[in-house]
C-alpha positions as CSV (number, residue, x, y, z in Angstrom):
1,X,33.2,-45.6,-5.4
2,X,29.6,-47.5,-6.4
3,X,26.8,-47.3,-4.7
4,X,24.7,-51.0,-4.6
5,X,21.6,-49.1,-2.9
6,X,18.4,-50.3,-5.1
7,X,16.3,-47.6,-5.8
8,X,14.6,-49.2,-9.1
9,X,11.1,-49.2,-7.4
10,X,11.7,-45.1,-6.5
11,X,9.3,-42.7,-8.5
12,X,10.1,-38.9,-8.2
13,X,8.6,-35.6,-10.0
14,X,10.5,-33.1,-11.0
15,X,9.4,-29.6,-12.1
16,X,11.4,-28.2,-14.0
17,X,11.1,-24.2,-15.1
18,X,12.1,-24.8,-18.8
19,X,13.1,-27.6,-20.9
20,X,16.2,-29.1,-19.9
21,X,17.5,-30.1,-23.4
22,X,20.0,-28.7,-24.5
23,X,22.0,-28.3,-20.8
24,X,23.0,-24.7,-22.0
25,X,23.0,-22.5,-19.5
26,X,23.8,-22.3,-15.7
27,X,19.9,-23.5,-14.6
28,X,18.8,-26.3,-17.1
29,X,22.4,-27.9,-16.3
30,X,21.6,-28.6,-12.8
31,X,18.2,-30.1,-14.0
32,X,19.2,-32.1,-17.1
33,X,22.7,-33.7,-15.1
34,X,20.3,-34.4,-12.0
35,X,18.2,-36.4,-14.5
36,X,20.7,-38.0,-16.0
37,X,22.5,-39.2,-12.6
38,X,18.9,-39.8,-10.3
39,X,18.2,-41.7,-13.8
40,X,21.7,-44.0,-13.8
41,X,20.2,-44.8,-10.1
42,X,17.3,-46.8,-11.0
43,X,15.2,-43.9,-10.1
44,X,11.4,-43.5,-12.3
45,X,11.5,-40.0,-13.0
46,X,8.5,-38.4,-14.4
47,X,9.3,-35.1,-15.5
48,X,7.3,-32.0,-15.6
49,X,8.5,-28.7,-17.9
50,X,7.6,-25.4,-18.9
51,X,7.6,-24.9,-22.4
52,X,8.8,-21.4,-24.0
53,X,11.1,-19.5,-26.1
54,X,12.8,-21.6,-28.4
55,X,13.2,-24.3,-26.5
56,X,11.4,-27.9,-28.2
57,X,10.6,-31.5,-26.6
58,X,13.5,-33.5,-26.4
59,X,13.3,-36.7,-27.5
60,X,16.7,-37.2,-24.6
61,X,15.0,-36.5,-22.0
62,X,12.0,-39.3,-23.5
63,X,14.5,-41.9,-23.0
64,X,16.1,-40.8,-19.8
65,X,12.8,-40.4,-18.0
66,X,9.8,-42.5,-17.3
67,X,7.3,-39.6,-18.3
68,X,7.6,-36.8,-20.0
69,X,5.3,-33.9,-20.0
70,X,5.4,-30.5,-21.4
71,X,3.1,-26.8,-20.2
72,X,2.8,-24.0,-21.9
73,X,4.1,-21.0,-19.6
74,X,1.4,-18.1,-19.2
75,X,3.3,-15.0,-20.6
76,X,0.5,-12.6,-20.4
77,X,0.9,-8.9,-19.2
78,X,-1.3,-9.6,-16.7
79,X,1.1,-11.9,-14.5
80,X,3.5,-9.3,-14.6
81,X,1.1,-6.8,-12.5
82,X,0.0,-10.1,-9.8
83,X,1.3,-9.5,-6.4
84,X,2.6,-13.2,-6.8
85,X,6.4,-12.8,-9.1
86,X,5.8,-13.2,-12.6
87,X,8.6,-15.9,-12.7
88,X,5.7,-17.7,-10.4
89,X,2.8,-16.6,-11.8
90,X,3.3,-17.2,-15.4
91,X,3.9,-21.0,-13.8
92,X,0.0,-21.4,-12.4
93,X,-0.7,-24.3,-14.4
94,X,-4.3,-26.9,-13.6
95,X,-3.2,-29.4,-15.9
96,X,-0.2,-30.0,-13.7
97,X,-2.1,-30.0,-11.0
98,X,-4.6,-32.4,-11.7
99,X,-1.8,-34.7,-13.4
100,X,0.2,-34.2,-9.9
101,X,-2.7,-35.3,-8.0
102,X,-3.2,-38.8,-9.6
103,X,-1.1,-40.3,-7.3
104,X,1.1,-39.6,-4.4
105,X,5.0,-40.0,-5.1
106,X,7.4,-37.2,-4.1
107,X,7.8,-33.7,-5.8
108,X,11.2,-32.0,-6.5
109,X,10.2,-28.3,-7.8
110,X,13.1,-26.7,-9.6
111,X,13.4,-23.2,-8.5
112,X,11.2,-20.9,-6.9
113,X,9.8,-20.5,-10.3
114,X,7.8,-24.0,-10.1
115,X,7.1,-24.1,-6.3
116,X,3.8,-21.4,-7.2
117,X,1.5,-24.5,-6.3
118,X,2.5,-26.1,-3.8
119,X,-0.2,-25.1,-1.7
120,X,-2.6,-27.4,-4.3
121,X,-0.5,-30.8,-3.6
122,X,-0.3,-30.7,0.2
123,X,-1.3,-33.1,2.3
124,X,-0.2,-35.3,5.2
125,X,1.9,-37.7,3.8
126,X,3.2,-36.1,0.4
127,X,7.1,-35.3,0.4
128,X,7.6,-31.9,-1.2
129,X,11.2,-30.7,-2.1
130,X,12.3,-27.8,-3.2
131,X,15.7,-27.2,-5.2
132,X,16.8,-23.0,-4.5
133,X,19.0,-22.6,-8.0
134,X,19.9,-19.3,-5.9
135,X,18.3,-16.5,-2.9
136,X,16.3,-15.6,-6.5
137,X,15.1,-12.4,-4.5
138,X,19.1,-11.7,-4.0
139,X,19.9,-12.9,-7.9
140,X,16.7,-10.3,-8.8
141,X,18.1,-7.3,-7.2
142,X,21.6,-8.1,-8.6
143,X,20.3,-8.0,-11.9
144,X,18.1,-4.7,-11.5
145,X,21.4,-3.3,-10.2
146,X,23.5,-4.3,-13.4
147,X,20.2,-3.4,-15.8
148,X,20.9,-0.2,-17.9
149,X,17.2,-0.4,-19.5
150,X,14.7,1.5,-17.2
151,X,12.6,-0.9,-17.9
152,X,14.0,-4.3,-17.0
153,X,15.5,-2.6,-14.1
154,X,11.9,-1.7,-12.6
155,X,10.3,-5.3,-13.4
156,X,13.4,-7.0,-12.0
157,X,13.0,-4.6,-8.9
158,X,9.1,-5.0,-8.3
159,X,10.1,-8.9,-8.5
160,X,12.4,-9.3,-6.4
161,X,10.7,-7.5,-3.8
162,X,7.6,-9.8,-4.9
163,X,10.2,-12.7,-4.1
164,X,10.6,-11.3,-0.9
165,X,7.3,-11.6,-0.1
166,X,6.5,-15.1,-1.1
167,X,9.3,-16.8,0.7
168,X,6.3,-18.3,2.9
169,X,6.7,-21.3,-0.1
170,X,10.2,-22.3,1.4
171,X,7.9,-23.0,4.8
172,X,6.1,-25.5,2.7
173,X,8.8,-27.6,1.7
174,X,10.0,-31.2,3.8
175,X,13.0,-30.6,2.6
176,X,14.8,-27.8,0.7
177,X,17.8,-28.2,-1.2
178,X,20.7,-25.4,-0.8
179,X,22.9,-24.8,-4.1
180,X,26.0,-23.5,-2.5
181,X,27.7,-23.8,1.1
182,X,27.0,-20.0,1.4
183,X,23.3,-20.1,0.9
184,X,22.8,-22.9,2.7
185,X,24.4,-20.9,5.7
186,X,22.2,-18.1,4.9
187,X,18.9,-19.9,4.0
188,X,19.5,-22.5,7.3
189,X,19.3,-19.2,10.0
190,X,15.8,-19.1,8.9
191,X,14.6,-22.3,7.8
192,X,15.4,-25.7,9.6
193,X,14.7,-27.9,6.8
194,X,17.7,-27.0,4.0
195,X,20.1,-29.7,3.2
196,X,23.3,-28.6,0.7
197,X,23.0,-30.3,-2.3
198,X,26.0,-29.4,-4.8
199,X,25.1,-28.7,-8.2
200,X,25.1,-31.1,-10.7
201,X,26.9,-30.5,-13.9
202,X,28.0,-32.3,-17.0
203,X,31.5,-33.4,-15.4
204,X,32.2,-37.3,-14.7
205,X,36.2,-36.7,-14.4
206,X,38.8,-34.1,-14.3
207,X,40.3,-33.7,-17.7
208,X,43.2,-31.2,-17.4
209,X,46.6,-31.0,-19.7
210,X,49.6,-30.7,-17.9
211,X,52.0,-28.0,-19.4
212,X,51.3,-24.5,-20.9
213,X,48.5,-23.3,-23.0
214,X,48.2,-20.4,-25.4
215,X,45.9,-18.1,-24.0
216,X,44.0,-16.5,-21.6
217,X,40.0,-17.9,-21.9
218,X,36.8,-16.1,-20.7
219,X,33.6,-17.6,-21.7
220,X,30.0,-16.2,-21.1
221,X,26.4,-15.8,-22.5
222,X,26.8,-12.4,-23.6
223,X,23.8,-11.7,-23.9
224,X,23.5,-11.7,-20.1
225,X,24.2,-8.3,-18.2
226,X,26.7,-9.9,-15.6
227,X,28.9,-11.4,-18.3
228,X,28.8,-7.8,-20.1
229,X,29.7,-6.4,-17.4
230,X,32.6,-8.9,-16.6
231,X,34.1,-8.7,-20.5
232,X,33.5,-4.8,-19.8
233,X,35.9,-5.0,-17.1
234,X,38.5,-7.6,-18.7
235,X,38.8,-5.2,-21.3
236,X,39.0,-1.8,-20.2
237,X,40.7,-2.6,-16.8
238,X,42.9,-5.2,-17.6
239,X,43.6,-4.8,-21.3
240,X,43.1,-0.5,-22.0
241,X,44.0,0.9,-18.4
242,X,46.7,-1.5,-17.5
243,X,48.1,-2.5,-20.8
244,X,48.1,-6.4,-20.7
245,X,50.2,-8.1,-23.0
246,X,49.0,-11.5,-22.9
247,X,46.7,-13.1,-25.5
248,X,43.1,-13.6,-24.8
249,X,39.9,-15.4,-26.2
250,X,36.6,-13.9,-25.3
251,X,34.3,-16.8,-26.3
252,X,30.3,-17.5,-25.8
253,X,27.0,-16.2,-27.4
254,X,27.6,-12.5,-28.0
255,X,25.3,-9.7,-29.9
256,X,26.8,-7.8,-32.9
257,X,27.6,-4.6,-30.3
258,X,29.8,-7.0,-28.0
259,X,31.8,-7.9,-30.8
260,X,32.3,-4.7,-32.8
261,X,34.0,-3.7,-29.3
262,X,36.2,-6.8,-28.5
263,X,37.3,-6.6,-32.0
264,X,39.0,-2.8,-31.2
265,X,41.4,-4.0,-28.4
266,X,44.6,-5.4,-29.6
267,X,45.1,-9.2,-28.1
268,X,41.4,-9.5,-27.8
269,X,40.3,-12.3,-30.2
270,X,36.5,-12.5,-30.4
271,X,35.1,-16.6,-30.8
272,X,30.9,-16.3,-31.0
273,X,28.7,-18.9,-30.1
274,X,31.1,-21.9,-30.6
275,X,29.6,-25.1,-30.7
276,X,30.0,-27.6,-27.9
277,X,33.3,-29.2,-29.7
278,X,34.7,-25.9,-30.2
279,X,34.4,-24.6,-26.5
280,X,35.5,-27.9,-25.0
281,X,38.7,-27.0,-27.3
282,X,39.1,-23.5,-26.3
283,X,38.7,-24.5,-22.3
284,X,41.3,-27.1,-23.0
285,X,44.1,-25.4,-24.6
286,X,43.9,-22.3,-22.2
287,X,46.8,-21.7,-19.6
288,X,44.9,-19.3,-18.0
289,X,41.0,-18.9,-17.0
290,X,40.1,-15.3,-16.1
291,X,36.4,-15.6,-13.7
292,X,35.7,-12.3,-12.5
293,X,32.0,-12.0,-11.8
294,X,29.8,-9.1,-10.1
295,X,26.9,-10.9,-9.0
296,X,27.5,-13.6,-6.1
297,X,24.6,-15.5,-6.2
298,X,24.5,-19.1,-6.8
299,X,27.1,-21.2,-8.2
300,X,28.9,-20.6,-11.5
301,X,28.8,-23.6,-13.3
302,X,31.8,-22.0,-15.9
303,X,33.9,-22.4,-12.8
304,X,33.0,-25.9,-12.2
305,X,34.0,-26.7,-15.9
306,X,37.2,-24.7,-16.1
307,X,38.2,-26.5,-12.8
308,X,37.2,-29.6,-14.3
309,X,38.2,-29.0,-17.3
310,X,40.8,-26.4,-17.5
311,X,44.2,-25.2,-15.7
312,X,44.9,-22.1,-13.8
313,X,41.8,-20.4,-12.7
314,X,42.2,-16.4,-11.5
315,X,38.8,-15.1,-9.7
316,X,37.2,-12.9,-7.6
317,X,36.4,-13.1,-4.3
318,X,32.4,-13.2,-5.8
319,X,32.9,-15.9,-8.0
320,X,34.7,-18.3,-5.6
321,X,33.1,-17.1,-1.6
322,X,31.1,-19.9,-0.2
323,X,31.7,-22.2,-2.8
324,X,34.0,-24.7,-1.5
325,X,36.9,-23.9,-4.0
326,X,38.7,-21.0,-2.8
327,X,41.5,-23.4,-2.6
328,X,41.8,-24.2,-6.5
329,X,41.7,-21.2,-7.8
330,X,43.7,-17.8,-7.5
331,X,42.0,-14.9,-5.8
332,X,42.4,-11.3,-6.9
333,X,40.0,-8.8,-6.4
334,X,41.5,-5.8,-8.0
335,X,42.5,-5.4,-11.7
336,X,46.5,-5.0,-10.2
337,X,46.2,-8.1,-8.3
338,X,45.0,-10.2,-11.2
339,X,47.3,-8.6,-13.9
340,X,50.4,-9.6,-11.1
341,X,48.8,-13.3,-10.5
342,X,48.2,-13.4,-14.3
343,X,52.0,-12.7,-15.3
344,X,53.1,-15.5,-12.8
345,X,50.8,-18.2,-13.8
346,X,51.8,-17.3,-17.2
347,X,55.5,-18.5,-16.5
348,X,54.7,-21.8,-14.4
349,X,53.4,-25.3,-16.1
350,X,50.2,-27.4,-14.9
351,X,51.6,-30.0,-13.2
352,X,50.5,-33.7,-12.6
353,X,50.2,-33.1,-8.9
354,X,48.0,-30.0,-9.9
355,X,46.0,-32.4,-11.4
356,X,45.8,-34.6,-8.7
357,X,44.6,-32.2,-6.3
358,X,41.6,-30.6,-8.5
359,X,40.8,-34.5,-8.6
360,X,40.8,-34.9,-5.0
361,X,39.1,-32.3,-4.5
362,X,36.2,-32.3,-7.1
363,X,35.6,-36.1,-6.8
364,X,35.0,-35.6,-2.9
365,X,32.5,-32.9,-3.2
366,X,31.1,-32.4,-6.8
367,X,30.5,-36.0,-7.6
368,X,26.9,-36.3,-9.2
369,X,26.7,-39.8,-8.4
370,X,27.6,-38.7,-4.5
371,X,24.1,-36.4,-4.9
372,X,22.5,-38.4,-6.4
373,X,22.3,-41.4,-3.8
374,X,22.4,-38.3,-1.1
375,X,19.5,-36.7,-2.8
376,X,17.4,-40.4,-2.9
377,X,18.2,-40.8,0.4
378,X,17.0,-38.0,2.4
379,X,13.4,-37.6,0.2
380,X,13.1,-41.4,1.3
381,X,14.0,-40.5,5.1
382,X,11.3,-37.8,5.1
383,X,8.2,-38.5,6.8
């Protein structure tokens, strides 16, 4: 389905929290296929982004956009001790303000992280959006949970309690965008301005082989505490405890620690950071992907990709609750239940009509085209 709707005359900020080149990792994904698709639309986009790490301008994003711009993020100490979050604070920025306030076309903040002044742009007739990338005082407490340093596990305490306290900026917003049918349903029982947006991601069409694969697949950032903690699970409850025969790739950005213990569990083959090529391979040729995760926050854009992308998915119930997809994938929640659903998925082929269904499916409610128009047409409806 096209959409005729011209939109070549509609301007938008966006502020994004980091540089959304290279579409790496869960967040910047959202932002950098939202681009792309808003972008495909006709829409002028000038974009707005935090600068830090590693991360470099990106001469993509130049020729997507109409604008580019680029701040340096604040990393004092002294953020850290504000009352305000330091994923906020460290985002207080006048140059964006004053570049914001030369004209008056609508703002799309990216996360909580971007939304610290929105209080500077109001006024009576200035749409201001908010995309929630996930209940970040929920995601917060997750992580302090999961967090074996002391350390981290106090700061990401203090801010999500900090988070807490500032959800005031959500009242702010004409219109705020929900990431997931479950936070939408949590987010709308306080505030009567959400709309669910589905993520956006780097998908344009399901590309599944039929048949068998060879293996089972997980994939992860590594260095990330959830994903340690699911590849701690996959192998000591699945693969030590419960003796599971069946070959399996761990694949993603790992540390040398991850890998010296992957590499002492028989069947366990250890792939680090592959490149794009390489991972879009490894998804491909799996018969199974395994998805347990311990945090359920947000949406997982690896399941959207091995949906997408991949054959039999096996989850837990926190990957998959409130997403919309319980009915493509297999749903285990303890390591018995997977290992049984995991020895009969095994033994079956992917089938056309399987096929068929993840396309019926995905193209109805995960089209970024679909948002896209959606998205253009309720910041042009707002007052």
């Amino acid at each position: 389905m096209k959409f005729t709707i011209n939109l070549s005359n509609v301007k938008l900020h966006i502020i994004s929290f980091a540089i959304p080149d290279p579409p790496n990792y869960g967040g910047v994904i959202d932002v950098y296929y939202k681009i792309k698709a808003l972008a495909n639309q006709g829409v002028k986009i000038m974009l707005h982004c935090y600068q830090y790490d590693d991360r470099q301008p990106s001469e993509k994003l130049a020729e997507i956009c109409e604008e580019v711009y680029y701040y340096k993020r604040e990393m004092s100490w002294r953020k850290a001790i504000s009352t305000t979050p330091f994923i906020m604070a460290s985002r207080n920025n006048k140059e964006l303000v004053n570049r914001l306030k030369e004209d008056n076309y609508p703002i799309l903040f990216e996360g909580m992280h971007t939304a610290v002044i929105a209080d500077q742009l109001k006024n009576n007739n200035r749409v201001l959006a908010l995309r929630m990338h996930n209940l970040e005082w929920d995601y917060y407490r997750h992580l302090a949970k999961q967090e074996s340093n002391i350390f981290k596990r106090v700061f990401y305490s203090l801010e999500s309690n900090k988070l807490k306290h500032n959800r005031s900026v959500l009242q702010e917003m004409n219109s705020v965008f929900t990431i997931s049918p479950k936070e939408h349903s949590t987010l709308s029982k306080t505030y009567n301005n959400c709309q669910y947006l589905p993520v956006f991601h780097a998908n344009n069409e399901v590309k599944i082989k039929s048949g068998k694969g060879k293996y089972i697949l997980y994939h992860g950032n590594l260095t990330v505490a959830e994903n340690k903690h699911a590849v701690n699970f996959i192998v000591s409850e699945l693969y030590q405890k419960l003796a599971l025969d069946i070959p399996i790739i761990i694949a993603g950005k790992m540390d040398q620690k991850a890998a010296e213990a992957i590499e002492t569990i028989r069947y366990v083959e250890f792939k680090p950071n592959p490149t794009s090529e390489e991972m879009d391979d490894l998804v491909a040729n799996a018969h199974i992907h395994l998805l347990p995760t311990f945090q359920s926050t947000g949406i997982k854009l690896k399941l959207i990709n091995a949906l997408y992308n991949g054959r039999f998915c096996v989850a837990n119930t926190p990957m998959v609750a409130g997403t919309g997809l319980e009915e493509l994938c297999f749903v285990a929640d303890t390591p018995q239940a997977m290992i049984d659903e995991i020895k009969t998925l095994w033994q079956q082929d992917f089938s056309d009509a399987m096929i068929e269904s993840r396309n019926q499916v995905l193209s109805k409610s995960f089209s970024n085209e679909k948002s896209a128009h959606q998205l253009i047409q309720w910041l042009s409806s707002l007052p």
